[in-house]
N, C-alpha and C positions, 0 to 999 in steps of 0.2 A: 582752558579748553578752547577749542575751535570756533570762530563766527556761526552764527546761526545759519545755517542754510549751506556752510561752505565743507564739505567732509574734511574728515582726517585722513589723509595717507593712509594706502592700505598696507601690511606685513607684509614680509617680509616685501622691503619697496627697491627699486634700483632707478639709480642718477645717472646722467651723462653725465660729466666733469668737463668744463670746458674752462683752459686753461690758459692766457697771455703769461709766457717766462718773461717777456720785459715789461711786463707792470710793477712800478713803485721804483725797487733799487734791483729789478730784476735777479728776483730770489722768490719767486712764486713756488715754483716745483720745489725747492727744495722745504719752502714752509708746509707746504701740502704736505709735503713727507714727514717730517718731525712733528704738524699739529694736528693733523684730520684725519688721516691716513689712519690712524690705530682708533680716534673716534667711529669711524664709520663702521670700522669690521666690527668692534665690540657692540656697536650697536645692529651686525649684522644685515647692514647696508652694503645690498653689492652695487659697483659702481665701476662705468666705462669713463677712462679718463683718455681726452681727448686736448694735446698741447698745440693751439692757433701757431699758423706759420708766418703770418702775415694779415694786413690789414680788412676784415670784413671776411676773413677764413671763416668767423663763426657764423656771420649773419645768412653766407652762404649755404652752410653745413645746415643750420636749423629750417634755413626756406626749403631745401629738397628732401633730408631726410626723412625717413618714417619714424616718425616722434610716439607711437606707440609701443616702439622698442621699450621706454622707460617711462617711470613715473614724474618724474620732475627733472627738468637741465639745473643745474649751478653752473655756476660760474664762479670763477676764483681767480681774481682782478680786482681792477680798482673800476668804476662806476662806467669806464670807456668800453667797455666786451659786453655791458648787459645794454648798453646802448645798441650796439649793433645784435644782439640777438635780438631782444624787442623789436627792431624794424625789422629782422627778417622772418619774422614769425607773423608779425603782419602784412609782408608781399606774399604770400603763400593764397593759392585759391582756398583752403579751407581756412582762414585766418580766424574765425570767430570760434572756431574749435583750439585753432591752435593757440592762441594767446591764454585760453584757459590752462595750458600747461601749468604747473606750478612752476617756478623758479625761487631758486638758490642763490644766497648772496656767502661767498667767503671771502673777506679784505685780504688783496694782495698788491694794492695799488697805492694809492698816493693820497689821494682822498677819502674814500671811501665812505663815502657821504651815508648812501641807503645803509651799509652794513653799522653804522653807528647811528643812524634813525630806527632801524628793528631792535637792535638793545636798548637804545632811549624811549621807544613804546611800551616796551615790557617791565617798564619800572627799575630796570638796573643802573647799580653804579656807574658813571661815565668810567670807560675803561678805552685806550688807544693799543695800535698796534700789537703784537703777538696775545695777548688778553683778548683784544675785543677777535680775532679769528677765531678762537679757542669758543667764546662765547656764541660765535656763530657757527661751528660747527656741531654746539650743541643743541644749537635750536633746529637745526636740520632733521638730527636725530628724533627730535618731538613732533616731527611732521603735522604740525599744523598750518594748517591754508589760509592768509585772506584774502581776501579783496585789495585790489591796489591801482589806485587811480591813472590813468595817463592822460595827457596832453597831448593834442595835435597840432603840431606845430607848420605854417605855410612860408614859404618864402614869394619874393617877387613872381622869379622864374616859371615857378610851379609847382617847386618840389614841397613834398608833403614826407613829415617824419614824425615819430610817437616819441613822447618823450616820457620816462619818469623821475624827473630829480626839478630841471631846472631851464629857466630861460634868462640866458644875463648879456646886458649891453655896459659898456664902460669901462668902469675900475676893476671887478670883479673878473669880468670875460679877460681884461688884457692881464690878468693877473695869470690869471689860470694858464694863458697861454705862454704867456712870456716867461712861465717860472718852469716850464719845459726843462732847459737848459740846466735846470738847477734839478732833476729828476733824483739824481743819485745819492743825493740827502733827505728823500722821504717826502715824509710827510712835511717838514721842515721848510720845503722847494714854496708852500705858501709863504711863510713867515717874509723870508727871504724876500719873493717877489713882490708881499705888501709894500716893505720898507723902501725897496727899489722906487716902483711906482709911486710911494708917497713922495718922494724926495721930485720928483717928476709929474704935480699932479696936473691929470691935464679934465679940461670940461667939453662933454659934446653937447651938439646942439640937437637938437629934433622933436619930435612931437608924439605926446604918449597920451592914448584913450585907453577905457578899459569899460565893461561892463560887472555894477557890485555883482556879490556876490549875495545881496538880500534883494535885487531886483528881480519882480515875478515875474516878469517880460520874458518870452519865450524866444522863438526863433525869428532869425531875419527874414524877411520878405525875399531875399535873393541868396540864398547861400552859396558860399564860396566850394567852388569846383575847382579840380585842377582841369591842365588842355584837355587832359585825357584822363576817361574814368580812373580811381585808382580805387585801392582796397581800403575798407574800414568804416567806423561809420560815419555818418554823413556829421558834417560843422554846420549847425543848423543856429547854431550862435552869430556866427562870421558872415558877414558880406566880403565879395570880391574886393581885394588888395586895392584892385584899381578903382572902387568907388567910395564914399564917404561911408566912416562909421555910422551904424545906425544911430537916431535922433534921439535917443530914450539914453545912449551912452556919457559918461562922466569923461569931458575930454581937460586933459593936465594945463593948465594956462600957462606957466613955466614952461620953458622950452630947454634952459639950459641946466644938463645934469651931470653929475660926478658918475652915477649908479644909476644901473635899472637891472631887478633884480625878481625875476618872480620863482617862485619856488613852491614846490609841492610836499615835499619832504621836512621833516625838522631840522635835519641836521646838511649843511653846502658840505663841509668835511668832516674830520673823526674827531676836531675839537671845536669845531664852530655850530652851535644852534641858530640856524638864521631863523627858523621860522617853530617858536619853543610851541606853538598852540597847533599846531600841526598833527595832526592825523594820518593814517593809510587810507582812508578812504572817505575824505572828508568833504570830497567833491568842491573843492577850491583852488583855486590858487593864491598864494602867500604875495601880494606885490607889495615888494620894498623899492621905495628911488630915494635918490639922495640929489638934493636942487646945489645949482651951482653956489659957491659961497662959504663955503663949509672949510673951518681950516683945518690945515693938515694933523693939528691935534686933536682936532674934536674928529675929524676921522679916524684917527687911530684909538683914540678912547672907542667909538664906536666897535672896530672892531675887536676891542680887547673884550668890549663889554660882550659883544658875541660868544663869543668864549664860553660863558656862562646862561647864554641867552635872556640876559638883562640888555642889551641894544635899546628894546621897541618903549625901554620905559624909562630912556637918559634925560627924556622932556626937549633933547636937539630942534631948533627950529626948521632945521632944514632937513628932515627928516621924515619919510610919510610911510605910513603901512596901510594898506587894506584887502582886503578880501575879496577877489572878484573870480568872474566864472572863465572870462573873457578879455584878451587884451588885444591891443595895435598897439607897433612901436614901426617911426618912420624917421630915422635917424637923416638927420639935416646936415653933418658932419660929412667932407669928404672923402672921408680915413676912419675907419674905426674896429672893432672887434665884435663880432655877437657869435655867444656859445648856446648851443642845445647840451646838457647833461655835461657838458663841460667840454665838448667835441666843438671845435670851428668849422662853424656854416656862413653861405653863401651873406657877403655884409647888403645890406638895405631891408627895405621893408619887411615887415613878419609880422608873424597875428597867429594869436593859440588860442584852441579853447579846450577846458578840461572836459574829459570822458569818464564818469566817474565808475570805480569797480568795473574799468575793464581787465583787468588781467588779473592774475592768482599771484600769492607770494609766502613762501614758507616762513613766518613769524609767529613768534609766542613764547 
C-alpha cells in the first residue's frame, strides 16, 4: 500500500514518457516497444511519449510545459534524463508544486542505479537488465507514490543543482566518466572501467567535512546563497563555500583519498549496493571515502563485495562510512573528476545538503 499521507494515483491515470534513444546501447525505444508498451495499455495507461533530441531537451520541456496535462512524467533512460528533469522542474516559478509531480523510473541506460534501488526497496529478487525494466514497468502500473529525498548540491561559481542518487569525487566519478567510451557494452562499460582505473590507480588530495547525521544542531548562522536568488528551498545546513565549515562539523584529518562517495540511494548501479541500509526517504546521506593506501586488491575485493552489499562489513582499514545530513568537499588536487547523479560538474569546491521528502516517486 501507499506511504501514509502520500495518495495513490488516480484511474484511469496518463504518463508523459520521456525518452533518451541513446541511453545504455542505444536501444531504448525499441525496449519500450517489446517491454512496456503492452504493460501500460493492459493496465489501461494512456501515455504521451515523448523521444529527447538532444541534451537538456527534457529539462527544457518539463520547466515550460503544463505539467497538468498528466499525472506523472517517466522517464525511460539511465539515471542522466531524471537528472535533468528534476533540475527543471525545480527552475520553474511554481517549483514546490511541481516537484510534487510523481515520476517514473524505466532502466534504459547503463546504470540505472534508482530503477534497481525501487526493486531492491520492495523486497525483490535482484534482477538486471530486460527483468529489472519489466519489473519496473510493473510498479508503474500500481501507481503508488512516495516520498523521495533530494540533495542540493552548490558549486564554487554558484551554481546550484538537486540531485537524487549521488555525489562522487575520485575513483568512482573518473570511472563513471571514463567508461563513456565503452557505452556500447551496457551495463558492462562499469566492469570495464573499474579494471582500467585500477591498473592506473591514482590518489587525490583535499579536504572533506561533513555534518552527522545524529547531530541535533540546526542551521547555520549564515546560509549559503547563490549571486543571485534561485529556486527551492533555502540550505539552511550550509555556510558560504567561501567561509569555514561550521564549528560543531566533523572535519576528515586525512586529506589523501582514492574515493569520496555520498549517496542517497541503495543501489550506484543495477549490481552494485553501495549504500545496502538505504531508504527513499530516509533523510540522509550515505558517505563512503576510501583513505589513500589501499591496495589495488583490497579495492577490488571492495568493489566485488559491493556487488552483494557486504563492502561496509569487509573490516578494510581504510575504509569509512557514515551518515550525515551535510557535507564539503575542497579537492587540493589540480586535475580531478566530480559527478552529481553520475553527470560531470563544474571540478573544485561543493557542498550538499539533503532536502528530505522533497519530491514524489512511483514505487511499491
Amino acid at each position: 500500500r501507499a506511504p501514509r499521507g502520500v495518495p495513490k494515483m488516480r484511474r484511469p491515470c496518463t504518463f508523459l514518457v520521456l525518452l533518451n534513444p541513446q541511453s545504455g546501447k542505444g536501444q531504448a525505444h525499441t525496449l519500450f516497444t517489446r517491454h512496456v508498451q503492452g504493460i501500460l495499455q493492459e493496465a489501461g495507461i494512456l501515455y504521451t511519449l515523448i523521444i529527447t533530441e538532444c541534451q537538456n531537451h527534457a529539462r527544457e520541456l518539463v520547466r515550460e510545459t503544463d505539467l497538468s496535462q498528466w499525472d506523472a512524467l517517466v522517464i525511460m533512460s539511465g539515471d542522466g534524463l531524471l537528472f535533468e528533469v528534476v533540475n527543471g522542474l525545480m527552475e520553474r516559478e511554481d517549483w514546490e508544486e511541481a516537484i510534487k509531480t510523481p515520476l517514473g523510473i524505466l532502466p534504459g541506460g547503463s546504470g540505472n542505479a534508482l530503477a534497481a534501488s525501487i526493486h531492491h526497496y520492495a523486497g525483490l529478487q535482484p534482477v538486471t537488465s530486460e527483468e529489472l525494466l519489466v519489473s519496473c514497468g510493473f510498479t508503474l502500473c500500481k501507481g503508488l507514490v512516495s516520498r523521495l529525498d533530494l540533495s542540493s548540491v552548490r558549486t564554487a561559481s554558484g551554481q546550484r543543482m538537486f540531485s537524487f542518487l549521488s555525489l562522487a569525487w575520485g575513483f568512482v566519478a573518473d570511472v563513471d566518466i571514463e567508461s563513456e567510451k565503452y557505452r556500447r557494452v551496457g551495463a558492462a562499460r562499469f566492469t570495464l572501467g573499474t579494471l582500467v582505473r585500477l591498473a592506473s590507480l591514482r590518489v587525490y588530495r583535499g579536504k572533506l567535512a561533513y555534518l552527522p547525521a545524529q547531530d541535533p544542531r540546526g542551521p547555520s548562522s549564515t546560509s549559503a546563497q547563490g549571486p543571485s536568488p534561485q529556486r527551492g528551498p533555502p540550505d539552511s545546513l550550509l555556510a558560504p563555500l567561501d567561509s569555514p565549515v561550521p564549528a560543531h562539523w566533523t572535519v576528515v584529518t586525512d586529506e589523501d583519498f582514492v574515493l569520496v562517495l555520498a549517496v542517497y540511494q541503495s543501489h550506484l548501479a543495477e549490481d552494485l549496493i553501495a549504500a545496502p541500509a538505504s531508504q527513499l526517504e530516509d533523510g540522509v546521506m550515505h558517505l563512503i571515502y576510501v583513505k589513500a593506501g589501499i591496495s589495488r586488491t583490497a579495492l577490488l575485493r571492495l568493489f566485488l563485495a559491493m556487488e552483494k552489499g557486504t563492502h561496509l562489513g569487509t573490516g578494510c582499514p581504510h575504509v569509512e562510512y557514515v551518515k550525515v545530513r551535510a557535507l564539503r568537499l575542497e579537492p587540493h588536487s589540480p586535475k580531478g573528476t566530480i559527478t552529481v547523479d553520475g553527470e560531470l560538474v563544474e571540478y573544485g569546491p561543493v557542498q550538499a545538503q539533503i532536502h528530505g521528502s522533497l519530491a514524489r516517486l512511483i514505487a511499491g
